[in-house]
Every structure is written in C-alpha cells, then in structure tokens.
C-alpha positions as a printed NumPy array, in Angstrom:
array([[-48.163,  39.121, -19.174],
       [-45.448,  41.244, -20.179],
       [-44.003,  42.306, -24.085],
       [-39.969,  43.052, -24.443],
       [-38.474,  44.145, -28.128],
       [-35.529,  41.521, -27.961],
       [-33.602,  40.387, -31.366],
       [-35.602,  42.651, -33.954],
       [-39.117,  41.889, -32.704],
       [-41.616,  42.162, -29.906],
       [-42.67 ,  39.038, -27.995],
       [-45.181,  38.426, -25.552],
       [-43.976,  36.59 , -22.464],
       [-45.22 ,  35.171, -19.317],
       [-42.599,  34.483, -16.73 ],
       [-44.432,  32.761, -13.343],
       [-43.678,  30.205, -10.3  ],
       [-40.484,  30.152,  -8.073],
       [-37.182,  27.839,  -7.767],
       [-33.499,  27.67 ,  -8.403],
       [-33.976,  26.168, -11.855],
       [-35.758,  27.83 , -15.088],
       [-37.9  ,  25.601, -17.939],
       [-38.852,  27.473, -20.97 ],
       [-41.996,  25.897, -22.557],
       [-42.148,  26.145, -26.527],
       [-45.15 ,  26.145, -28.05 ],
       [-46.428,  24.498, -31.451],
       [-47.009,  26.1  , -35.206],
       [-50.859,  27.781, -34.911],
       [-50.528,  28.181, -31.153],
       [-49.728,  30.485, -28.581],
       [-48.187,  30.658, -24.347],
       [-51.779,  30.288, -23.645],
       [-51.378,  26.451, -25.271],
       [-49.822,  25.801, -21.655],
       [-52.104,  26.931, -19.26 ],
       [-53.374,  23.109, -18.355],
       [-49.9  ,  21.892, -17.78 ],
       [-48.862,  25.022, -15.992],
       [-49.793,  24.722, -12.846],
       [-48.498,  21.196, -12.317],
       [-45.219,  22.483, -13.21 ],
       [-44.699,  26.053, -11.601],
       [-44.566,  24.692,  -8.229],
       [-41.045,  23.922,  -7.854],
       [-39.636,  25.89 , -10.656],
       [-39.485,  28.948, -12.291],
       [-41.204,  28.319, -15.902],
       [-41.065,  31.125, -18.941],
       [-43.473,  30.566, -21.68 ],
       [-43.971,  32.871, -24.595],
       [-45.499,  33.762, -28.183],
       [-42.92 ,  33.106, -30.64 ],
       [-42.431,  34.999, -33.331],
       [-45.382,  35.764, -35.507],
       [-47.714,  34.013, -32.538],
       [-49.783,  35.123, -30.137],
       [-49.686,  38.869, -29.249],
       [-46.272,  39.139, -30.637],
       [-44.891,  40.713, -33.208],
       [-46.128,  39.466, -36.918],
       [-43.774,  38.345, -39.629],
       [-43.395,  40.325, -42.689],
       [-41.179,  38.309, -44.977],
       [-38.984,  35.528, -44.012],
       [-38.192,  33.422, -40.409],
       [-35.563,  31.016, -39.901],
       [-34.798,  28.559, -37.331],
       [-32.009,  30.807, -36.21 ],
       [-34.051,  33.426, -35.866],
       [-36.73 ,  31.844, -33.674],
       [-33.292,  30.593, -31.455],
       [-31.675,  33.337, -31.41 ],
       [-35.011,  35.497, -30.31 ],
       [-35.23 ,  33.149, -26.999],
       [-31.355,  33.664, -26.174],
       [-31.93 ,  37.245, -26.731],
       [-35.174,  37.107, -24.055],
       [-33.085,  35.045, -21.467],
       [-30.897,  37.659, -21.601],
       [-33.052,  40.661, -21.385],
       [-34.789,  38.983, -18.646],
       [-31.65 ,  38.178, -16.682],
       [-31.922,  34.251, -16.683],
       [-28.896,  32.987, -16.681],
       [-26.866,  29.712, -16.501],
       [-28.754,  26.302, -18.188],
       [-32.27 ,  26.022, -18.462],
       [-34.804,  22.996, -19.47 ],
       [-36.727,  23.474, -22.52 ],
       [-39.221,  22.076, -23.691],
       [-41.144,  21.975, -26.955],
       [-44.438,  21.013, -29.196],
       [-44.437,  19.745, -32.648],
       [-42.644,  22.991, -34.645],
       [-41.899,  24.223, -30.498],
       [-40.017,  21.231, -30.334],
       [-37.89 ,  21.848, -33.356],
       [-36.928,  25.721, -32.178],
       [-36.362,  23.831, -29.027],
       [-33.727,  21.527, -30.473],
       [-32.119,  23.969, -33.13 ],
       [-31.714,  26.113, -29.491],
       [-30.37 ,  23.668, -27.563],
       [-27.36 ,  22.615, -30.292],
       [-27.523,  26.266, -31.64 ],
       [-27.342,  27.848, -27.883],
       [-25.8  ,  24.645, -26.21 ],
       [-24.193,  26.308, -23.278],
       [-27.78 ,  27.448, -21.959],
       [-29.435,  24.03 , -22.119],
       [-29.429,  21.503, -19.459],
       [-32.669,  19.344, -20.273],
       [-34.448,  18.887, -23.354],
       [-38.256,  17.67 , -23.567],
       [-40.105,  17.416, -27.181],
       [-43.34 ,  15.865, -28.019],
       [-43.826,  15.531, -31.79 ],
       [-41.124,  17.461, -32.728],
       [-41.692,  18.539, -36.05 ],
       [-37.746,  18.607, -37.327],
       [-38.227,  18.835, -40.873],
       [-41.169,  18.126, -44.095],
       [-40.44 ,  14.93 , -46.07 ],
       [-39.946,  15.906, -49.585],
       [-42.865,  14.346, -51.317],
       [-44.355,  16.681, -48.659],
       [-42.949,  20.009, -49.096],
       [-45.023,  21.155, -51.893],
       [-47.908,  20.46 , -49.869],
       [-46.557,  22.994, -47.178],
       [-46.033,  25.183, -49.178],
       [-49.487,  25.186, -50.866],
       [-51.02 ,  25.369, -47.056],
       [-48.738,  28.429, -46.637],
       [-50.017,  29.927, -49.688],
       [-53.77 ,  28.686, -48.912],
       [-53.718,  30.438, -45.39 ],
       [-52.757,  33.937, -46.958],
       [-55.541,  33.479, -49.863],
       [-57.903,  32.364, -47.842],
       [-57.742,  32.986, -43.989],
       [-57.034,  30.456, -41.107],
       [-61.148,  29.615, -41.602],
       [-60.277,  29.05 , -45.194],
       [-57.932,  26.222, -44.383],
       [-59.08 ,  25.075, -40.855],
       [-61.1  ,  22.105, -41.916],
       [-58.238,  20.891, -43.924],
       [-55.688,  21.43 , -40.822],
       [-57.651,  21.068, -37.383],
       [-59.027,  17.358, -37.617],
       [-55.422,  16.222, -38.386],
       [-54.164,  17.853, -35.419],
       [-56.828,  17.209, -32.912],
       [-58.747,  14.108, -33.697],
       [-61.928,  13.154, -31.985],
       [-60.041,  10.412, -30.445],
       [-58.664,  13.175, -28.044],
       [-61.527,  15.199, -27.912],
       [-62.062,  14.337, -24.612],
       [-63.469,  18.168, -23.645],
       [-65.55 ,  19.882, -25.793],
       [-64.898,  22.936, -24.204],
       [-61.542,  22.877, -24.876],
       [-61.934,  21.973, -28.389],
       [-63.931,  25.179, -28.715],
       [-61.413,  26.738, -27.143],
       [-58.873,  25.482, -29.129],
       [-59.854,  26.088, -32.415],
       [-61.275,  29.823, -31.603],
       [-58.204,  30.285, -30.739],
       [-56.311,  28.671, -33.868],
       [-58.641,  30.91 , -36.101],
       [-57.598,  33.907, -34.541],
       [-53.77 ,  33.141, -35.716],
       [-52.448,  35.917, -38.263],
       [-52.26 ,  33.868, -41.777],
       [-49.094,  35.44 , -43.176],
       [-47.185,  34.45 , -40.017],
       [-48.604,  31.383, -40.194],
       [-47.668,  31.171, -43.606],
       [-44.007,  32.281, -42.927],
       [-43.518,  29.693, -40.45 ],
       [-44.791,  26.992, -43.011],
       [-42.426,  27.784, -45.345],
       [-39.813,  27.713, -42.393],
       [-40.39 ,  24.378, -42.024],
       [-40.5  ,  23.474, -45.692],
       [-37.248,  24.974, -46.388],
       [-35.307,  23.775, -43.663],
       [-34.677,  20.539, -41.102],
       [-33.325,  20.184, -37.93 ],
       [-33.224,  16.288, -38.089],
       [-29.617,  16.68 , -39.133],
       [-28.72 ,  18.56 , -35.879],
       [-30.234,  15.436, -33.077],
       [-26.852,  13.512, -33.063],
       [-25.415,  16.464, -32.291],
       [-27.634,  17.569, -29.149],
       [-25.976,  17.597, -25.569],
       [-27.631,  17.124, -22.683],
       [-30.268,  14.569, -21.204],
       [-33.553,  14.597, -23.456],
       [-37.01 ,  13.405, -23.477],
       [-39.1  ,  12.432, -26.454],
       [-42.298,  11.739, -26.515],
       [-44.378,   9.629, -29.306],
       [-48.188,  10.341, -29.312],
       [-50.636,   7.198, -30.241],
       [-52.914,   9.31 , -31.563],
       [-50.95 ,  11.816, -33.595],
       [-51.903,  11.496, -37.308],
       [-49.169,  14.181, -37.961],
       [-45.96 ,  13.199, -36.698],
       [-46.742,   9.11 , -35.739],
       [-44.977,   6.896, -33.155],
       [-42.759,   5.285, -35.215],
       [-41.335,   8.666, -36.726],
       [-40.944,  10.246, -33.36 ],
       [-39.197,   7.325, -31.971],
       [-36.616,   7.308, -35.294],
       [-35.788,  10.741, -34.136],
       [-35.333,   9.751, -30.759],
       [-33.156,   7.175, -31.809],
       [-30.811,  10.035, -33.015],
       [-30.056,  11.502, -30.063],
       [-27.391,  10.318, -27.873],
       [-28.527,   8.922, -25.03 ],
       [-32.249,   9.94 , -25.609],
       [-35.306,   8.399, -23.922],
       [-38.665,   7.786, -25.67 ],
       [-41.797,   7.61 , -24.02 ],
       [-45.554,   7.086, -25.815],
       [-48.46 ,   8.781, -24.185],
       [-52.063,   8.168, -25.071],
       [-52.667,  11.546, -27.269],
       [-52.454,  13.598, -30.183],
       [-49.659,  16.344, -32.004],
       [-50.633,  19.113, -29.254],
       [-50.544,  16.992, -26.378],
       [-50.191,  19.603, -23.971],
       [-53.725,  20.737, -24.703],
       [-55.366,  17.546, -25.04 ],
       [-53.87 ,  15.649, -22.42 ],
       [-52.278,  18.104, -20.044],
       [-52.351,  15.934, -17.146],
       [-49.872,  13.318, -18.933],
       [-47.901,  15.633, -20.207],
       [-46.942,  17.246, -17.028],
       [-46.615,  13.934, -15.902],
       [-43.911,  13.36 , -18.156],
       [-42.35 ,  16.597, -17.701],
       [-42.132,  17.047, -14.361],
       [-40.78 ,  13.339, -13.6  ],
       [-37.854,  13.399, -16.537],
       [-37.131,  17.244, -15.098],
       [-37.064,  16.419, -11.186],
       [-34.902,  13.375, -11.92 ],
       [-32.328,  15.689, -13.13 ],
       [-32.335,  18.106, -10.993],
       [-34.775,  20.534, -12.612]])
C-alpha cells in the first residue's frame, strides 16, 4: 500500500498486477480498496488494476467540510497523474463508486476507455433526500454503530449472506468508517446527481442490475442503463456491494466486458 497528497488530500492507494492496459476499481459509500480484494485476483492477471480509498475512506485523508463530485473526479485524475498512468483507462465503480466513476468518465473523458458500474448510485430521489440527510446527521450524532442497524441489512441482506465470515468482516469494517466523512459524502449525494450526465458518457459501458439489491433495484439500474448510448445491462444474482458478496460474478462480468474490448 502506498499514500500520495494529490488534489488537496492524501489517499491511500494500491497499484498491483501487470499489462499494457490500466482498470481503476471505485469503491462504494462506507467502504474502502480493501472492498476488492475477492475480485482482485481474478482480474490482476492480465492487467494492471489501481484501487484506492477515496476521499474521506479508508486510510485516507478525512473530510472536514464539504465534497463534491468534482472533487472526488478530479482527486483520481490528479493520482493518474502523479502515478504516471497515462492514456485511457477502464473504470469501474460500486453504488456511490459508480457515480464518481461516471461523473469521471464525462468529467475526464479523454482518460476513459471502458466504463463498468454496478448499482450506481447517480443521484437521491427527492422524497428521499431528507432522509439522507437525516442519516448524515444521525452518523455524526451517533457513530457508524449508532446507525448500522438502520443501514447494513439494506445493503447486505441475508439473501447474500452466503459467508458469515465475510459478513463479519464486512461490517467490522463498515463500523470502523469515520462518521463525518461518511456524513459529507451523504450529503454529496443528496445535493447533487449525475443521472443528468449518462447520455452524455463516451465510451463502451457495462451496467449491472443486482436481484437482490433493496437499495438501488433492477428496474432502476436498468432505466439508467437505458441512458447511456450504446450501454449494456446485465443482472447478476446479488446485492448493492456485489463485489463483496458475490466476487466471483462480478469478476466474471468484469473481466469478460473488459477483455472483449481490449482491456
């Protein structure tokens, strides 16, 4: 693991594998880089893959204040560049990962050749952005414990609790997030959307519809898809954090779309 200062803030990153071609992986609201390590080494083999904490995640830096989409963007271009990747590079996101995923790729358009999102959270529905907002507030009253029976079964449902171990692992993990980033990125998401920008993305993309997300449903995910020129939608048997709970489907998905094109 490595840290950089890149665009105003320090990010952990973990760069790994070998190739010609470069796929950043994205991770979701509450997680972490770690929320990759089952699909990782399905995917490192014939690639070079960067994963990271975003802002306020992880071992990076912690927001004070404000973030905005463009900031979250704008950090990644600023760590391809400090890290010397250069030329187009797949991306691919989770649930709020996929939304910085596809405000970078229309935002940072030149650098994106392949796009991959599973339960891209692109915006809050408006008779649900109070209730963000009251989670944001919630988490900095009360702690990530203080909210995580109100948050966790939502996100991973016993329907995709196929590994108890990785449950555990998953919500230690979730409790250890720092509640006023978590709160900051909240009220990112209630106070802006991305669903405007998905006509307007570029290149080949993949999104992917989870049966068993109680968050972001089929139906919604393929409406975005629908968007996006030229988009294909696939439906997997999991939940919002696929990656985690099904790893082996997701990489699946990943690496097929990805090798098709050359990536």
């Amino acid at each position: 693991m490595n840290w950089i200062e890149v665009n105003g803030t320090s990010l952990r990153y973990e760069l790994s594998g070998s190739g010609k071609t470069t796929l950043v992986l994205v991770h979701e609201m509450g997680g972490t880089l770690d929320s990759w390590d089952l699909v990782l080494p399905a995917l490192n083999n014939t690639r070079q893959v960067l994963r990271y904490d975003t802002r306020g995640a992880g071992l990076s830096e912690k927001i004070h204040g404000r973030v905005t989409f463009d900031d979250m963007a704008d950090d990644l271009a600023a760590l391809l560049d400090a890290i010397g990747i250069e030329g187009k590079v797949a991306l691919a996101g989770t649930a709020v990962g996929g939304a910085i995923a596809i405000h970078f790729a229309v935002r940072h358009a030149a650098r994106v050749g392949a796009l991959v999102v599973t339960s891209p959270a692109t915006g809050v529905a408006a008779d649900r952005r109070q209730a963000t907002l009251d989670r944001a507030t919630a988490a900095e009253t009360l702690g990530m414990r203080g909210i995580a029976e109100a948050s966790v079964p939502a996100s991973y449902p016993a329907e995709v609790r196929h590994n108890a171990e990785d449950f555990r692992k998953f919500r230690a993990r979730w409790l250890a997030n720092d509640p006023h980033s978590f709160a900051a990125i909240n009220r990112m998401l209630a106070d802006a959307t991305v669903t405007e920008e998905l006509p307007r993305i570029a290149c080949p993309t993949l999104v992917i519809g989870c049966r068993h997300d109680k968050l972001r449903p089929p139906p919604a995910v393929k409406a975005l898809a629908e968007q996006i020129p030229g988009a294909e939608y696939l439906e997997i048997n999991s939940g919002h954090f696929a990656g985690i709970q099904t790893p082996g489907l997701v990489s699946q998905a990943f690496h097929g779309f990805l090798f098709a094109l050359g990536y």
